[in-house]
KEDOZA-559098 format. One line per 4 residues: number of its first residue (from 0); their letters; for each residue x, y, z of C-alpha. Coordinates in pm, 1 decimal. Layout:
<recs>
NUM> a> X,Y,Z ~ ... $
</recs>
This chain:
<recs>
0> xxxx> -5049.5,-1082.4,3757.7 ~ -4743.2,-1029.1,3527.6 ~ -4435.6,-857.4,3598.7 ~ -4398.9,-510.4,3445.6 $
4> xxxx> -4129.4,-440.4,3206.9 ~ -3985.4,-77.2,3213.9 ~ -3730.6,23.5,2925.5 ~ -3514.2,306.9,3007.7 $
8> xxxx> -3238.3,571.5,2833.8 ~ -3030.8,770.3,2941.7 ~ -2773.4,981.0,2809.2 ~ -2450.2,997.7,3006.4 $
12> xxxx> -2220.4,1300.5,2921.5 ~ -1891.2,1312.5,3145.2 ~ -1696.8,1657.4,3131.7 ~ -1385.3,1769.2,3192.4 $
16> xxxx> -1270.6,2075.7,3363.7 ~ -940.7,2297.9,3367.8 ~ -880.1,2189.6,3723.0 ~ -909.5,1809.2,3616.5 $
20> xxxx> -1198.4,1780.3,3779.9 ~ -1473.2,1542.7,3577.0 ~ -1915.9,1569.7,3628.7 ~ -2139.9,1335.7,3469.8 $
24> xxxx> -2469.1,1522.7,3337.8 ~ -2713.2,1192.3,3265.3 ~ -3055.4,1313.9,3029.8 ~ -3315.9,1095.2,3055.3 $
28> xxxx> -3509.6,953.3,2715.3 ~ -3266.9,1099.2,2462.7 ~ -3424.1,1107.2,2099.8 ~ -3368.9,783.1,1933.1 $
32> xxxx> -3221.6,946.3,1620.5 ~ -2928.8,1154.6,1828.8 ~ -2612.1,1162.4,1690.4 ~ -2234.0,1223.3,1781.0 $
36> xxxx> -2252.2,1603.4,1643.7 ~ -2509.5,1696.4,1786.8 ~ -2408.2,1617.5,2161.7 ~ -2063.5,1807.6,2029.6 $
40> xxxx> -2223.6,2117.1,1918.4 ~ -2443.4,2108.8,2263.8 ~ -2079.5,2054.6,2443.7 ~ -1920.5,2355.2,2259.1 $
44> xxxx> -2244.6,2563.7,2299.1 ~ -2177.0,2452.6,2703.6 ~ -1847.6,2553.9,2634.4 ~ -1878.8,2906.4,2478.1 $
48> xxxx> -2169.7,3018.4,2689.1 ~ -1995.3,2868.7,3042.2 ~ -2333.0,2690.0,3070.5 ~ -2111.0,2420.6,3291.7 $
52> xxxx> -1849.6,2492.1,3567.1 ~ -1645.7,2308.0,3731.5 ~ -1700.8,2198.3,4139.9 ~ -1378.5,2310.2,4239.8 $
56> xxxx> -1293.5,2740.5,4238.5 ~ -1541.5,2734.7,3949.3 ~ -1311.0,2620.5,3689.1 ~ -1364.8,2638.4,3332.4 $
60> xxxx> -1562.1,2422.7,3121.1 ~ -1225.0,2202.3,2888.6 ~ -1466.5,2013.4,2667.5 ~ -1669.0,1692.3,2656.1 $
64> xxxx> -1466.0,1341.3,2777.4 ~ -1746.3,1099.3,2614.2 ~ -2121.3,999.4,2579.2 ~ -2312.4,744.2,2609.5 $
68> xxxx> -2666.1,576.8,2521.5 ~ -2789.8,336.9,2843.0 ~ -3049.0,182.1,2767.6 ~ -3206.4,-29.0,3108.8 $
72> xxxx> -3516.0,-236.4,3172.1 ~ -3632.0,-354.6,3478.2 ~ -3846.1,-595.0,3556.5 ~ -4121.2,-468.3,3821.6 $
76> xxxx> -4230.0,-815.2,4030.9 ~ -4572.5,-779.6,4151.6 ~ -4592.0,-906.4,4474.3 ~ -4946.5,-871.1,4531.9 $
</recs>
């Protein structure tokens, strides 16, 4: 039998916090069409609402540090 083929994306959001702390939030199977602004206004909505807090005393959301698109495959052998 053939191998199976599995495609993959993820969205990888790193954040930093008023302690200098940093947390990665990863989103699988981001829309195709997502765009710079719109992870920014979902940062500052994060921001505003204190949707995100930091691991150490709680600290306060700073902002977003970047994002990213991974896109994976994997091969699946089939060993049967």
């Amino acid at each position: 039998m053939a191998d199976i083929i599995k495609n993959k994306k993820v969205l990888q959001n790193v954040f930093e916090f008023a302690d200098g702390d940093t947390r990665t939030l990863n989103i699988d199977n981001p829309i195709d069409s997502l765009t710079s602004a719109q992870v920014q206004e979902w940062a500052d909505y994060a921001k505003t609402n204190n949707i995100l807090i930091g691991d150490k005393g709680g600290a306060a959301l700073d902002g977003i540090k970047s994002s990213v698109v991974v896109d994976n495959e994997q091969t699946i052998l089939d060993l049967n």
